[in-house]
C-alpha positions in Angstrom: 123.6 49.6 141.3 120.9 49.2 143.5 117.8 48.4 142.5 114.6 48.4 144.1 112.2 46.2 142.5 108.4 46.9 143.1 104.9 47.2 141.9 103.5 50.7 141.5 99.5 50.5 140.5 97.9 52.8 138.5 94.8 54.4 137.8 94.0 56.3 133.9 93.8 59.5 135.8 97.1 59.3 137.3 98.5 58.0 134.1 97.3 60.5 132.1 98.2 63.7 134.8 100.6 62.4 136.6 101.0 61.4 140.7 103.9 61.9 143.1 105.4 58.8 141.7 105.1 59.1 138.0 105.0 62.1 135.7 101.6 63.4 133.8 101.6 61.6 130.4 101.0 63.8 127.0 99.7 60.6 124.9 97.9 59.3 128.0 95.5 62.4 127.9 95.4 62.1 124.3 93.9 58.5 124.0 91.5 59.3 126.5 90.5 62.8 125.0 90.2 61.9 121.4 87.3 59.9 122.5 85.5 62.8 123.8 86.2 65.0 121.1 84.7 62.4 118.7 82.1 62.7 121.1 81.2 66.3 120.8 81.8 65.7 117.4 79.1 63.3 116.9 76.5 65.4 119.1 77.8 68.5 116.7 76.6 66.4 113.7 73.1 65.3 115.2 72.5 68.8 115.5 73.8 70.4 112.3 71.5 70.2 109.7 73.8 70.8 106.3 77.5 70.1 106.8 76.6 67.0 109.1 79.1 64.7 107.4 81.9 66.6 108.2 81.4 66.5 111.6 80.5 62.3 111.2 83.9 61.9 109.6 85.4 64.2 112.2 83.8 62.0 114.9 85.0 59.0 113.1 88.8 59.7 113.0 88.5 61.0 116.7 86.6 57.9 117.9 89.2 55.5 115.4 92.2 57.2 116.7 91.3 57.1 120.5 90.9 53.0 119.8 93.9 52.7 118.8 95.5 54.9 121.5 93.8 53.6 124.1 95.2 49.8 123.0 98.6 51.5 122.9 98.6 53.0 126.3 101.1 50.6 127.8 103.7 51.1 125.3 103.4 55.0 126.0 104.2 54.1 129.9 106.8 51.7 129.6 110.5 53.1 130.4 113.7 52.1 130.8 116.0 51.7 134.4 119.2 51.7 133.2 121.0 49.5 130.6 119.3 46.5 131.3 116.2 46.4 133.4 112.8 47.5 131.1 109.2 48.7 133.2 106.5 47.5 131.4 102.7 47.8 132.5 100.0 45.4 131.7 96.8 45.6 130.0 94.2 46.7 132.6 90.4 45.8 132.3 89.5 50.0 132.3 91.6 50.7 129.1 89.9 47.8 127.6 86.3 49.0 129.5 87.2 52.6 127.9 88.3 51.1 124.3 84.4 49.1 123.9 82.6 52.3 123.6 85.1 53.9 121.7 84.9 51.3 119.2 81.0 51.4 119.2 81.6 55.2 118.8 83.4 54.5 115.7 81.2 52.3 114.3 78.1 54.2 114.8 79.7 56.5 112.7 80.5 54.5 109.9 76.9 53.5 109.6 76.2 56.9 110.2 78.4 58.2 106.9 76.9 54.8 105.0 73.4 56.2 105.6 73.4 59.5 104.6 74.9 58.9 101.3 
């Protein structure tokens, strides 16, 4: 076998949809959707006026569940070469700039659901 080994960098955007060099990335697009959809959500709830806490728990699992996807976005990139040899990225300062807000996202919305009870 020959085996050319290399650095290939990145950005979210071309891990999510894909470049020349790597293939788009269903779960990719998810973790970085889910925030937005919690989002929407959230602005959806600001403006209902009954039925608002549906749309703060809605917020809450989309805002919760892009966290932890977002954390987990090397382990959706990482594949195999062979028997033997295993690609695995790194942890880059976006996903972990894109993670803060999402996890200030979430916990706006737990105080959120806390107050309106």
């Amino acid at each position: 076998y020959n085996v050319l080994i290399g650095a290939i960098e990145v950005t979210g955007f071309e891990a999510a949809f894909g470049t020349e060099n790597t293939d788009a990335n269903f779960m990719v697009m998810l973790a970085y959707l889910l925030p937005v959809a919690g989002g929407v959500m959230a602005l959806l709830a600001a403006l209902m006026g009954e039925g608002r806490r549906v749309f703060n728990f809605v917020a809450l699992a989309g805002f919760v569940a892009g966290a932890i996807m977002l954390f987990m976005i090397p382990q959706f990139m990482a594949w195999n070469l062979g028997e033997s040899i295993t690609v695995e990225p790194k942890m880059l300062p976006g996903v972990i700039y894109a993670a803060i807000p999402t996890i200030l996202g979430a916990l706006t919305q737990v105080l959120l659901l806390v107050k309106s009870e």
